[in-house]
C-alpha positions as CSV (number, residue, x, y, z in Angstrom):
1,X,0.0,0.0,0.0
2,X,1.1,3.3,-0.9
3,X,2.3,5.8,1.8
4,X,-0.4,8.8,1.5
5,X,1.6,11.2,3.5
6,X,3.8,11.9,1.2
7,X,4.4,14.9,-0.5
8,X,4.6,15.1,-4.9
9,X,6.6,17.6,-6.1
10,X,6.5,17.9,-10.0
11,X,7.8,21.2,-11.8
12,X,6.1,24.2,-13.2
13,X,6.4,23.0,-16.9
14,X,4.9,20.0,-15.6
15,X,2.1,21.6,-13.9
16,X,1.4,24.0,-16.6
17,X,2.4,21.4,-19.3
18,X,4.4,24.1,-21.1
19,X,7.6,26.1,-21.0
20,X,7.6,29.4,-19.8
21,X,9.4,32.6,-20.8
22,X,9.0,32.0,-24.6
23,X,8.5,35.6,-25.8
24,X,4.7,35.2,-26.4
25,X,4.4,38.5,-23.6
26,X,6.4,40.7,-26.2
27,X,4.2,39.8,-29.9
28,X,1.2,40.5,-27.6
29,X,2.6,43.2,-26.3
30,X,3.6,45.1,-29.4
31,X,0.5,44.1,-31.1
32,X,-1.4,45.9,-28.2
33,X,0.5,49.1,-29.0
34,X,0.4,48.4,-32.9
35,X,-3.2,48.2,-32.9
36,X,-3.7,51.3,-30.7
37,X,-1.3,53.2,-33.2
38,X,-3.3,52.1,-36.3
39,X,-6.7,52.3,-34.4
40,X,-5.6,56.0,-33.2
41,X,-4.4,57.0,-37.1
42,X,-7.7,56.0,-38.8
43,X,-9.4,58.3,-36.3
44,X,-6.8,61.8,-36.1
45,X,-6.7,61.6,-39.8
46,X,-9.8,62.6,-41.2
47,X,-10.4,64.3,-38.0
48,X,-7.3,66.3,-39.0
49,X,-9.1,66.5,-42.8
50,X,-12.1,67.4,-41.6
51,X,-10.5,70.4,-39.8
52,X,-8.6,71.7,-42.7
53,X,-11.7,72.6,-44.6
């Protein structure tokens, strides 16, 4: 019979069942500030045309 008191310890890739630190925080984070840029740009600039008139 198996002793029940004791303790598994596995690792975090285990756990998670992938490997951290890959980059994936950085391509989200730059598309976060890509699409506010873009999203920003389609709005000043005929707001900006709009004015000149």
């Amino acid at each position: 019979m198996a002793d029940t008191n004791e303790t598994v310890r596995i690792s975090e890739e285990a756990a998670r069942g992938a490997v951290t630190n890959t980059g994936l925080r950085y391509v989200l984070g730059f598309s976060l500030a890509f699409a506010v840029i873009a999203m920003s740009l389609v709005w000043i600039i005929p707001a900006l045309a709009r004015a000149a008139h």
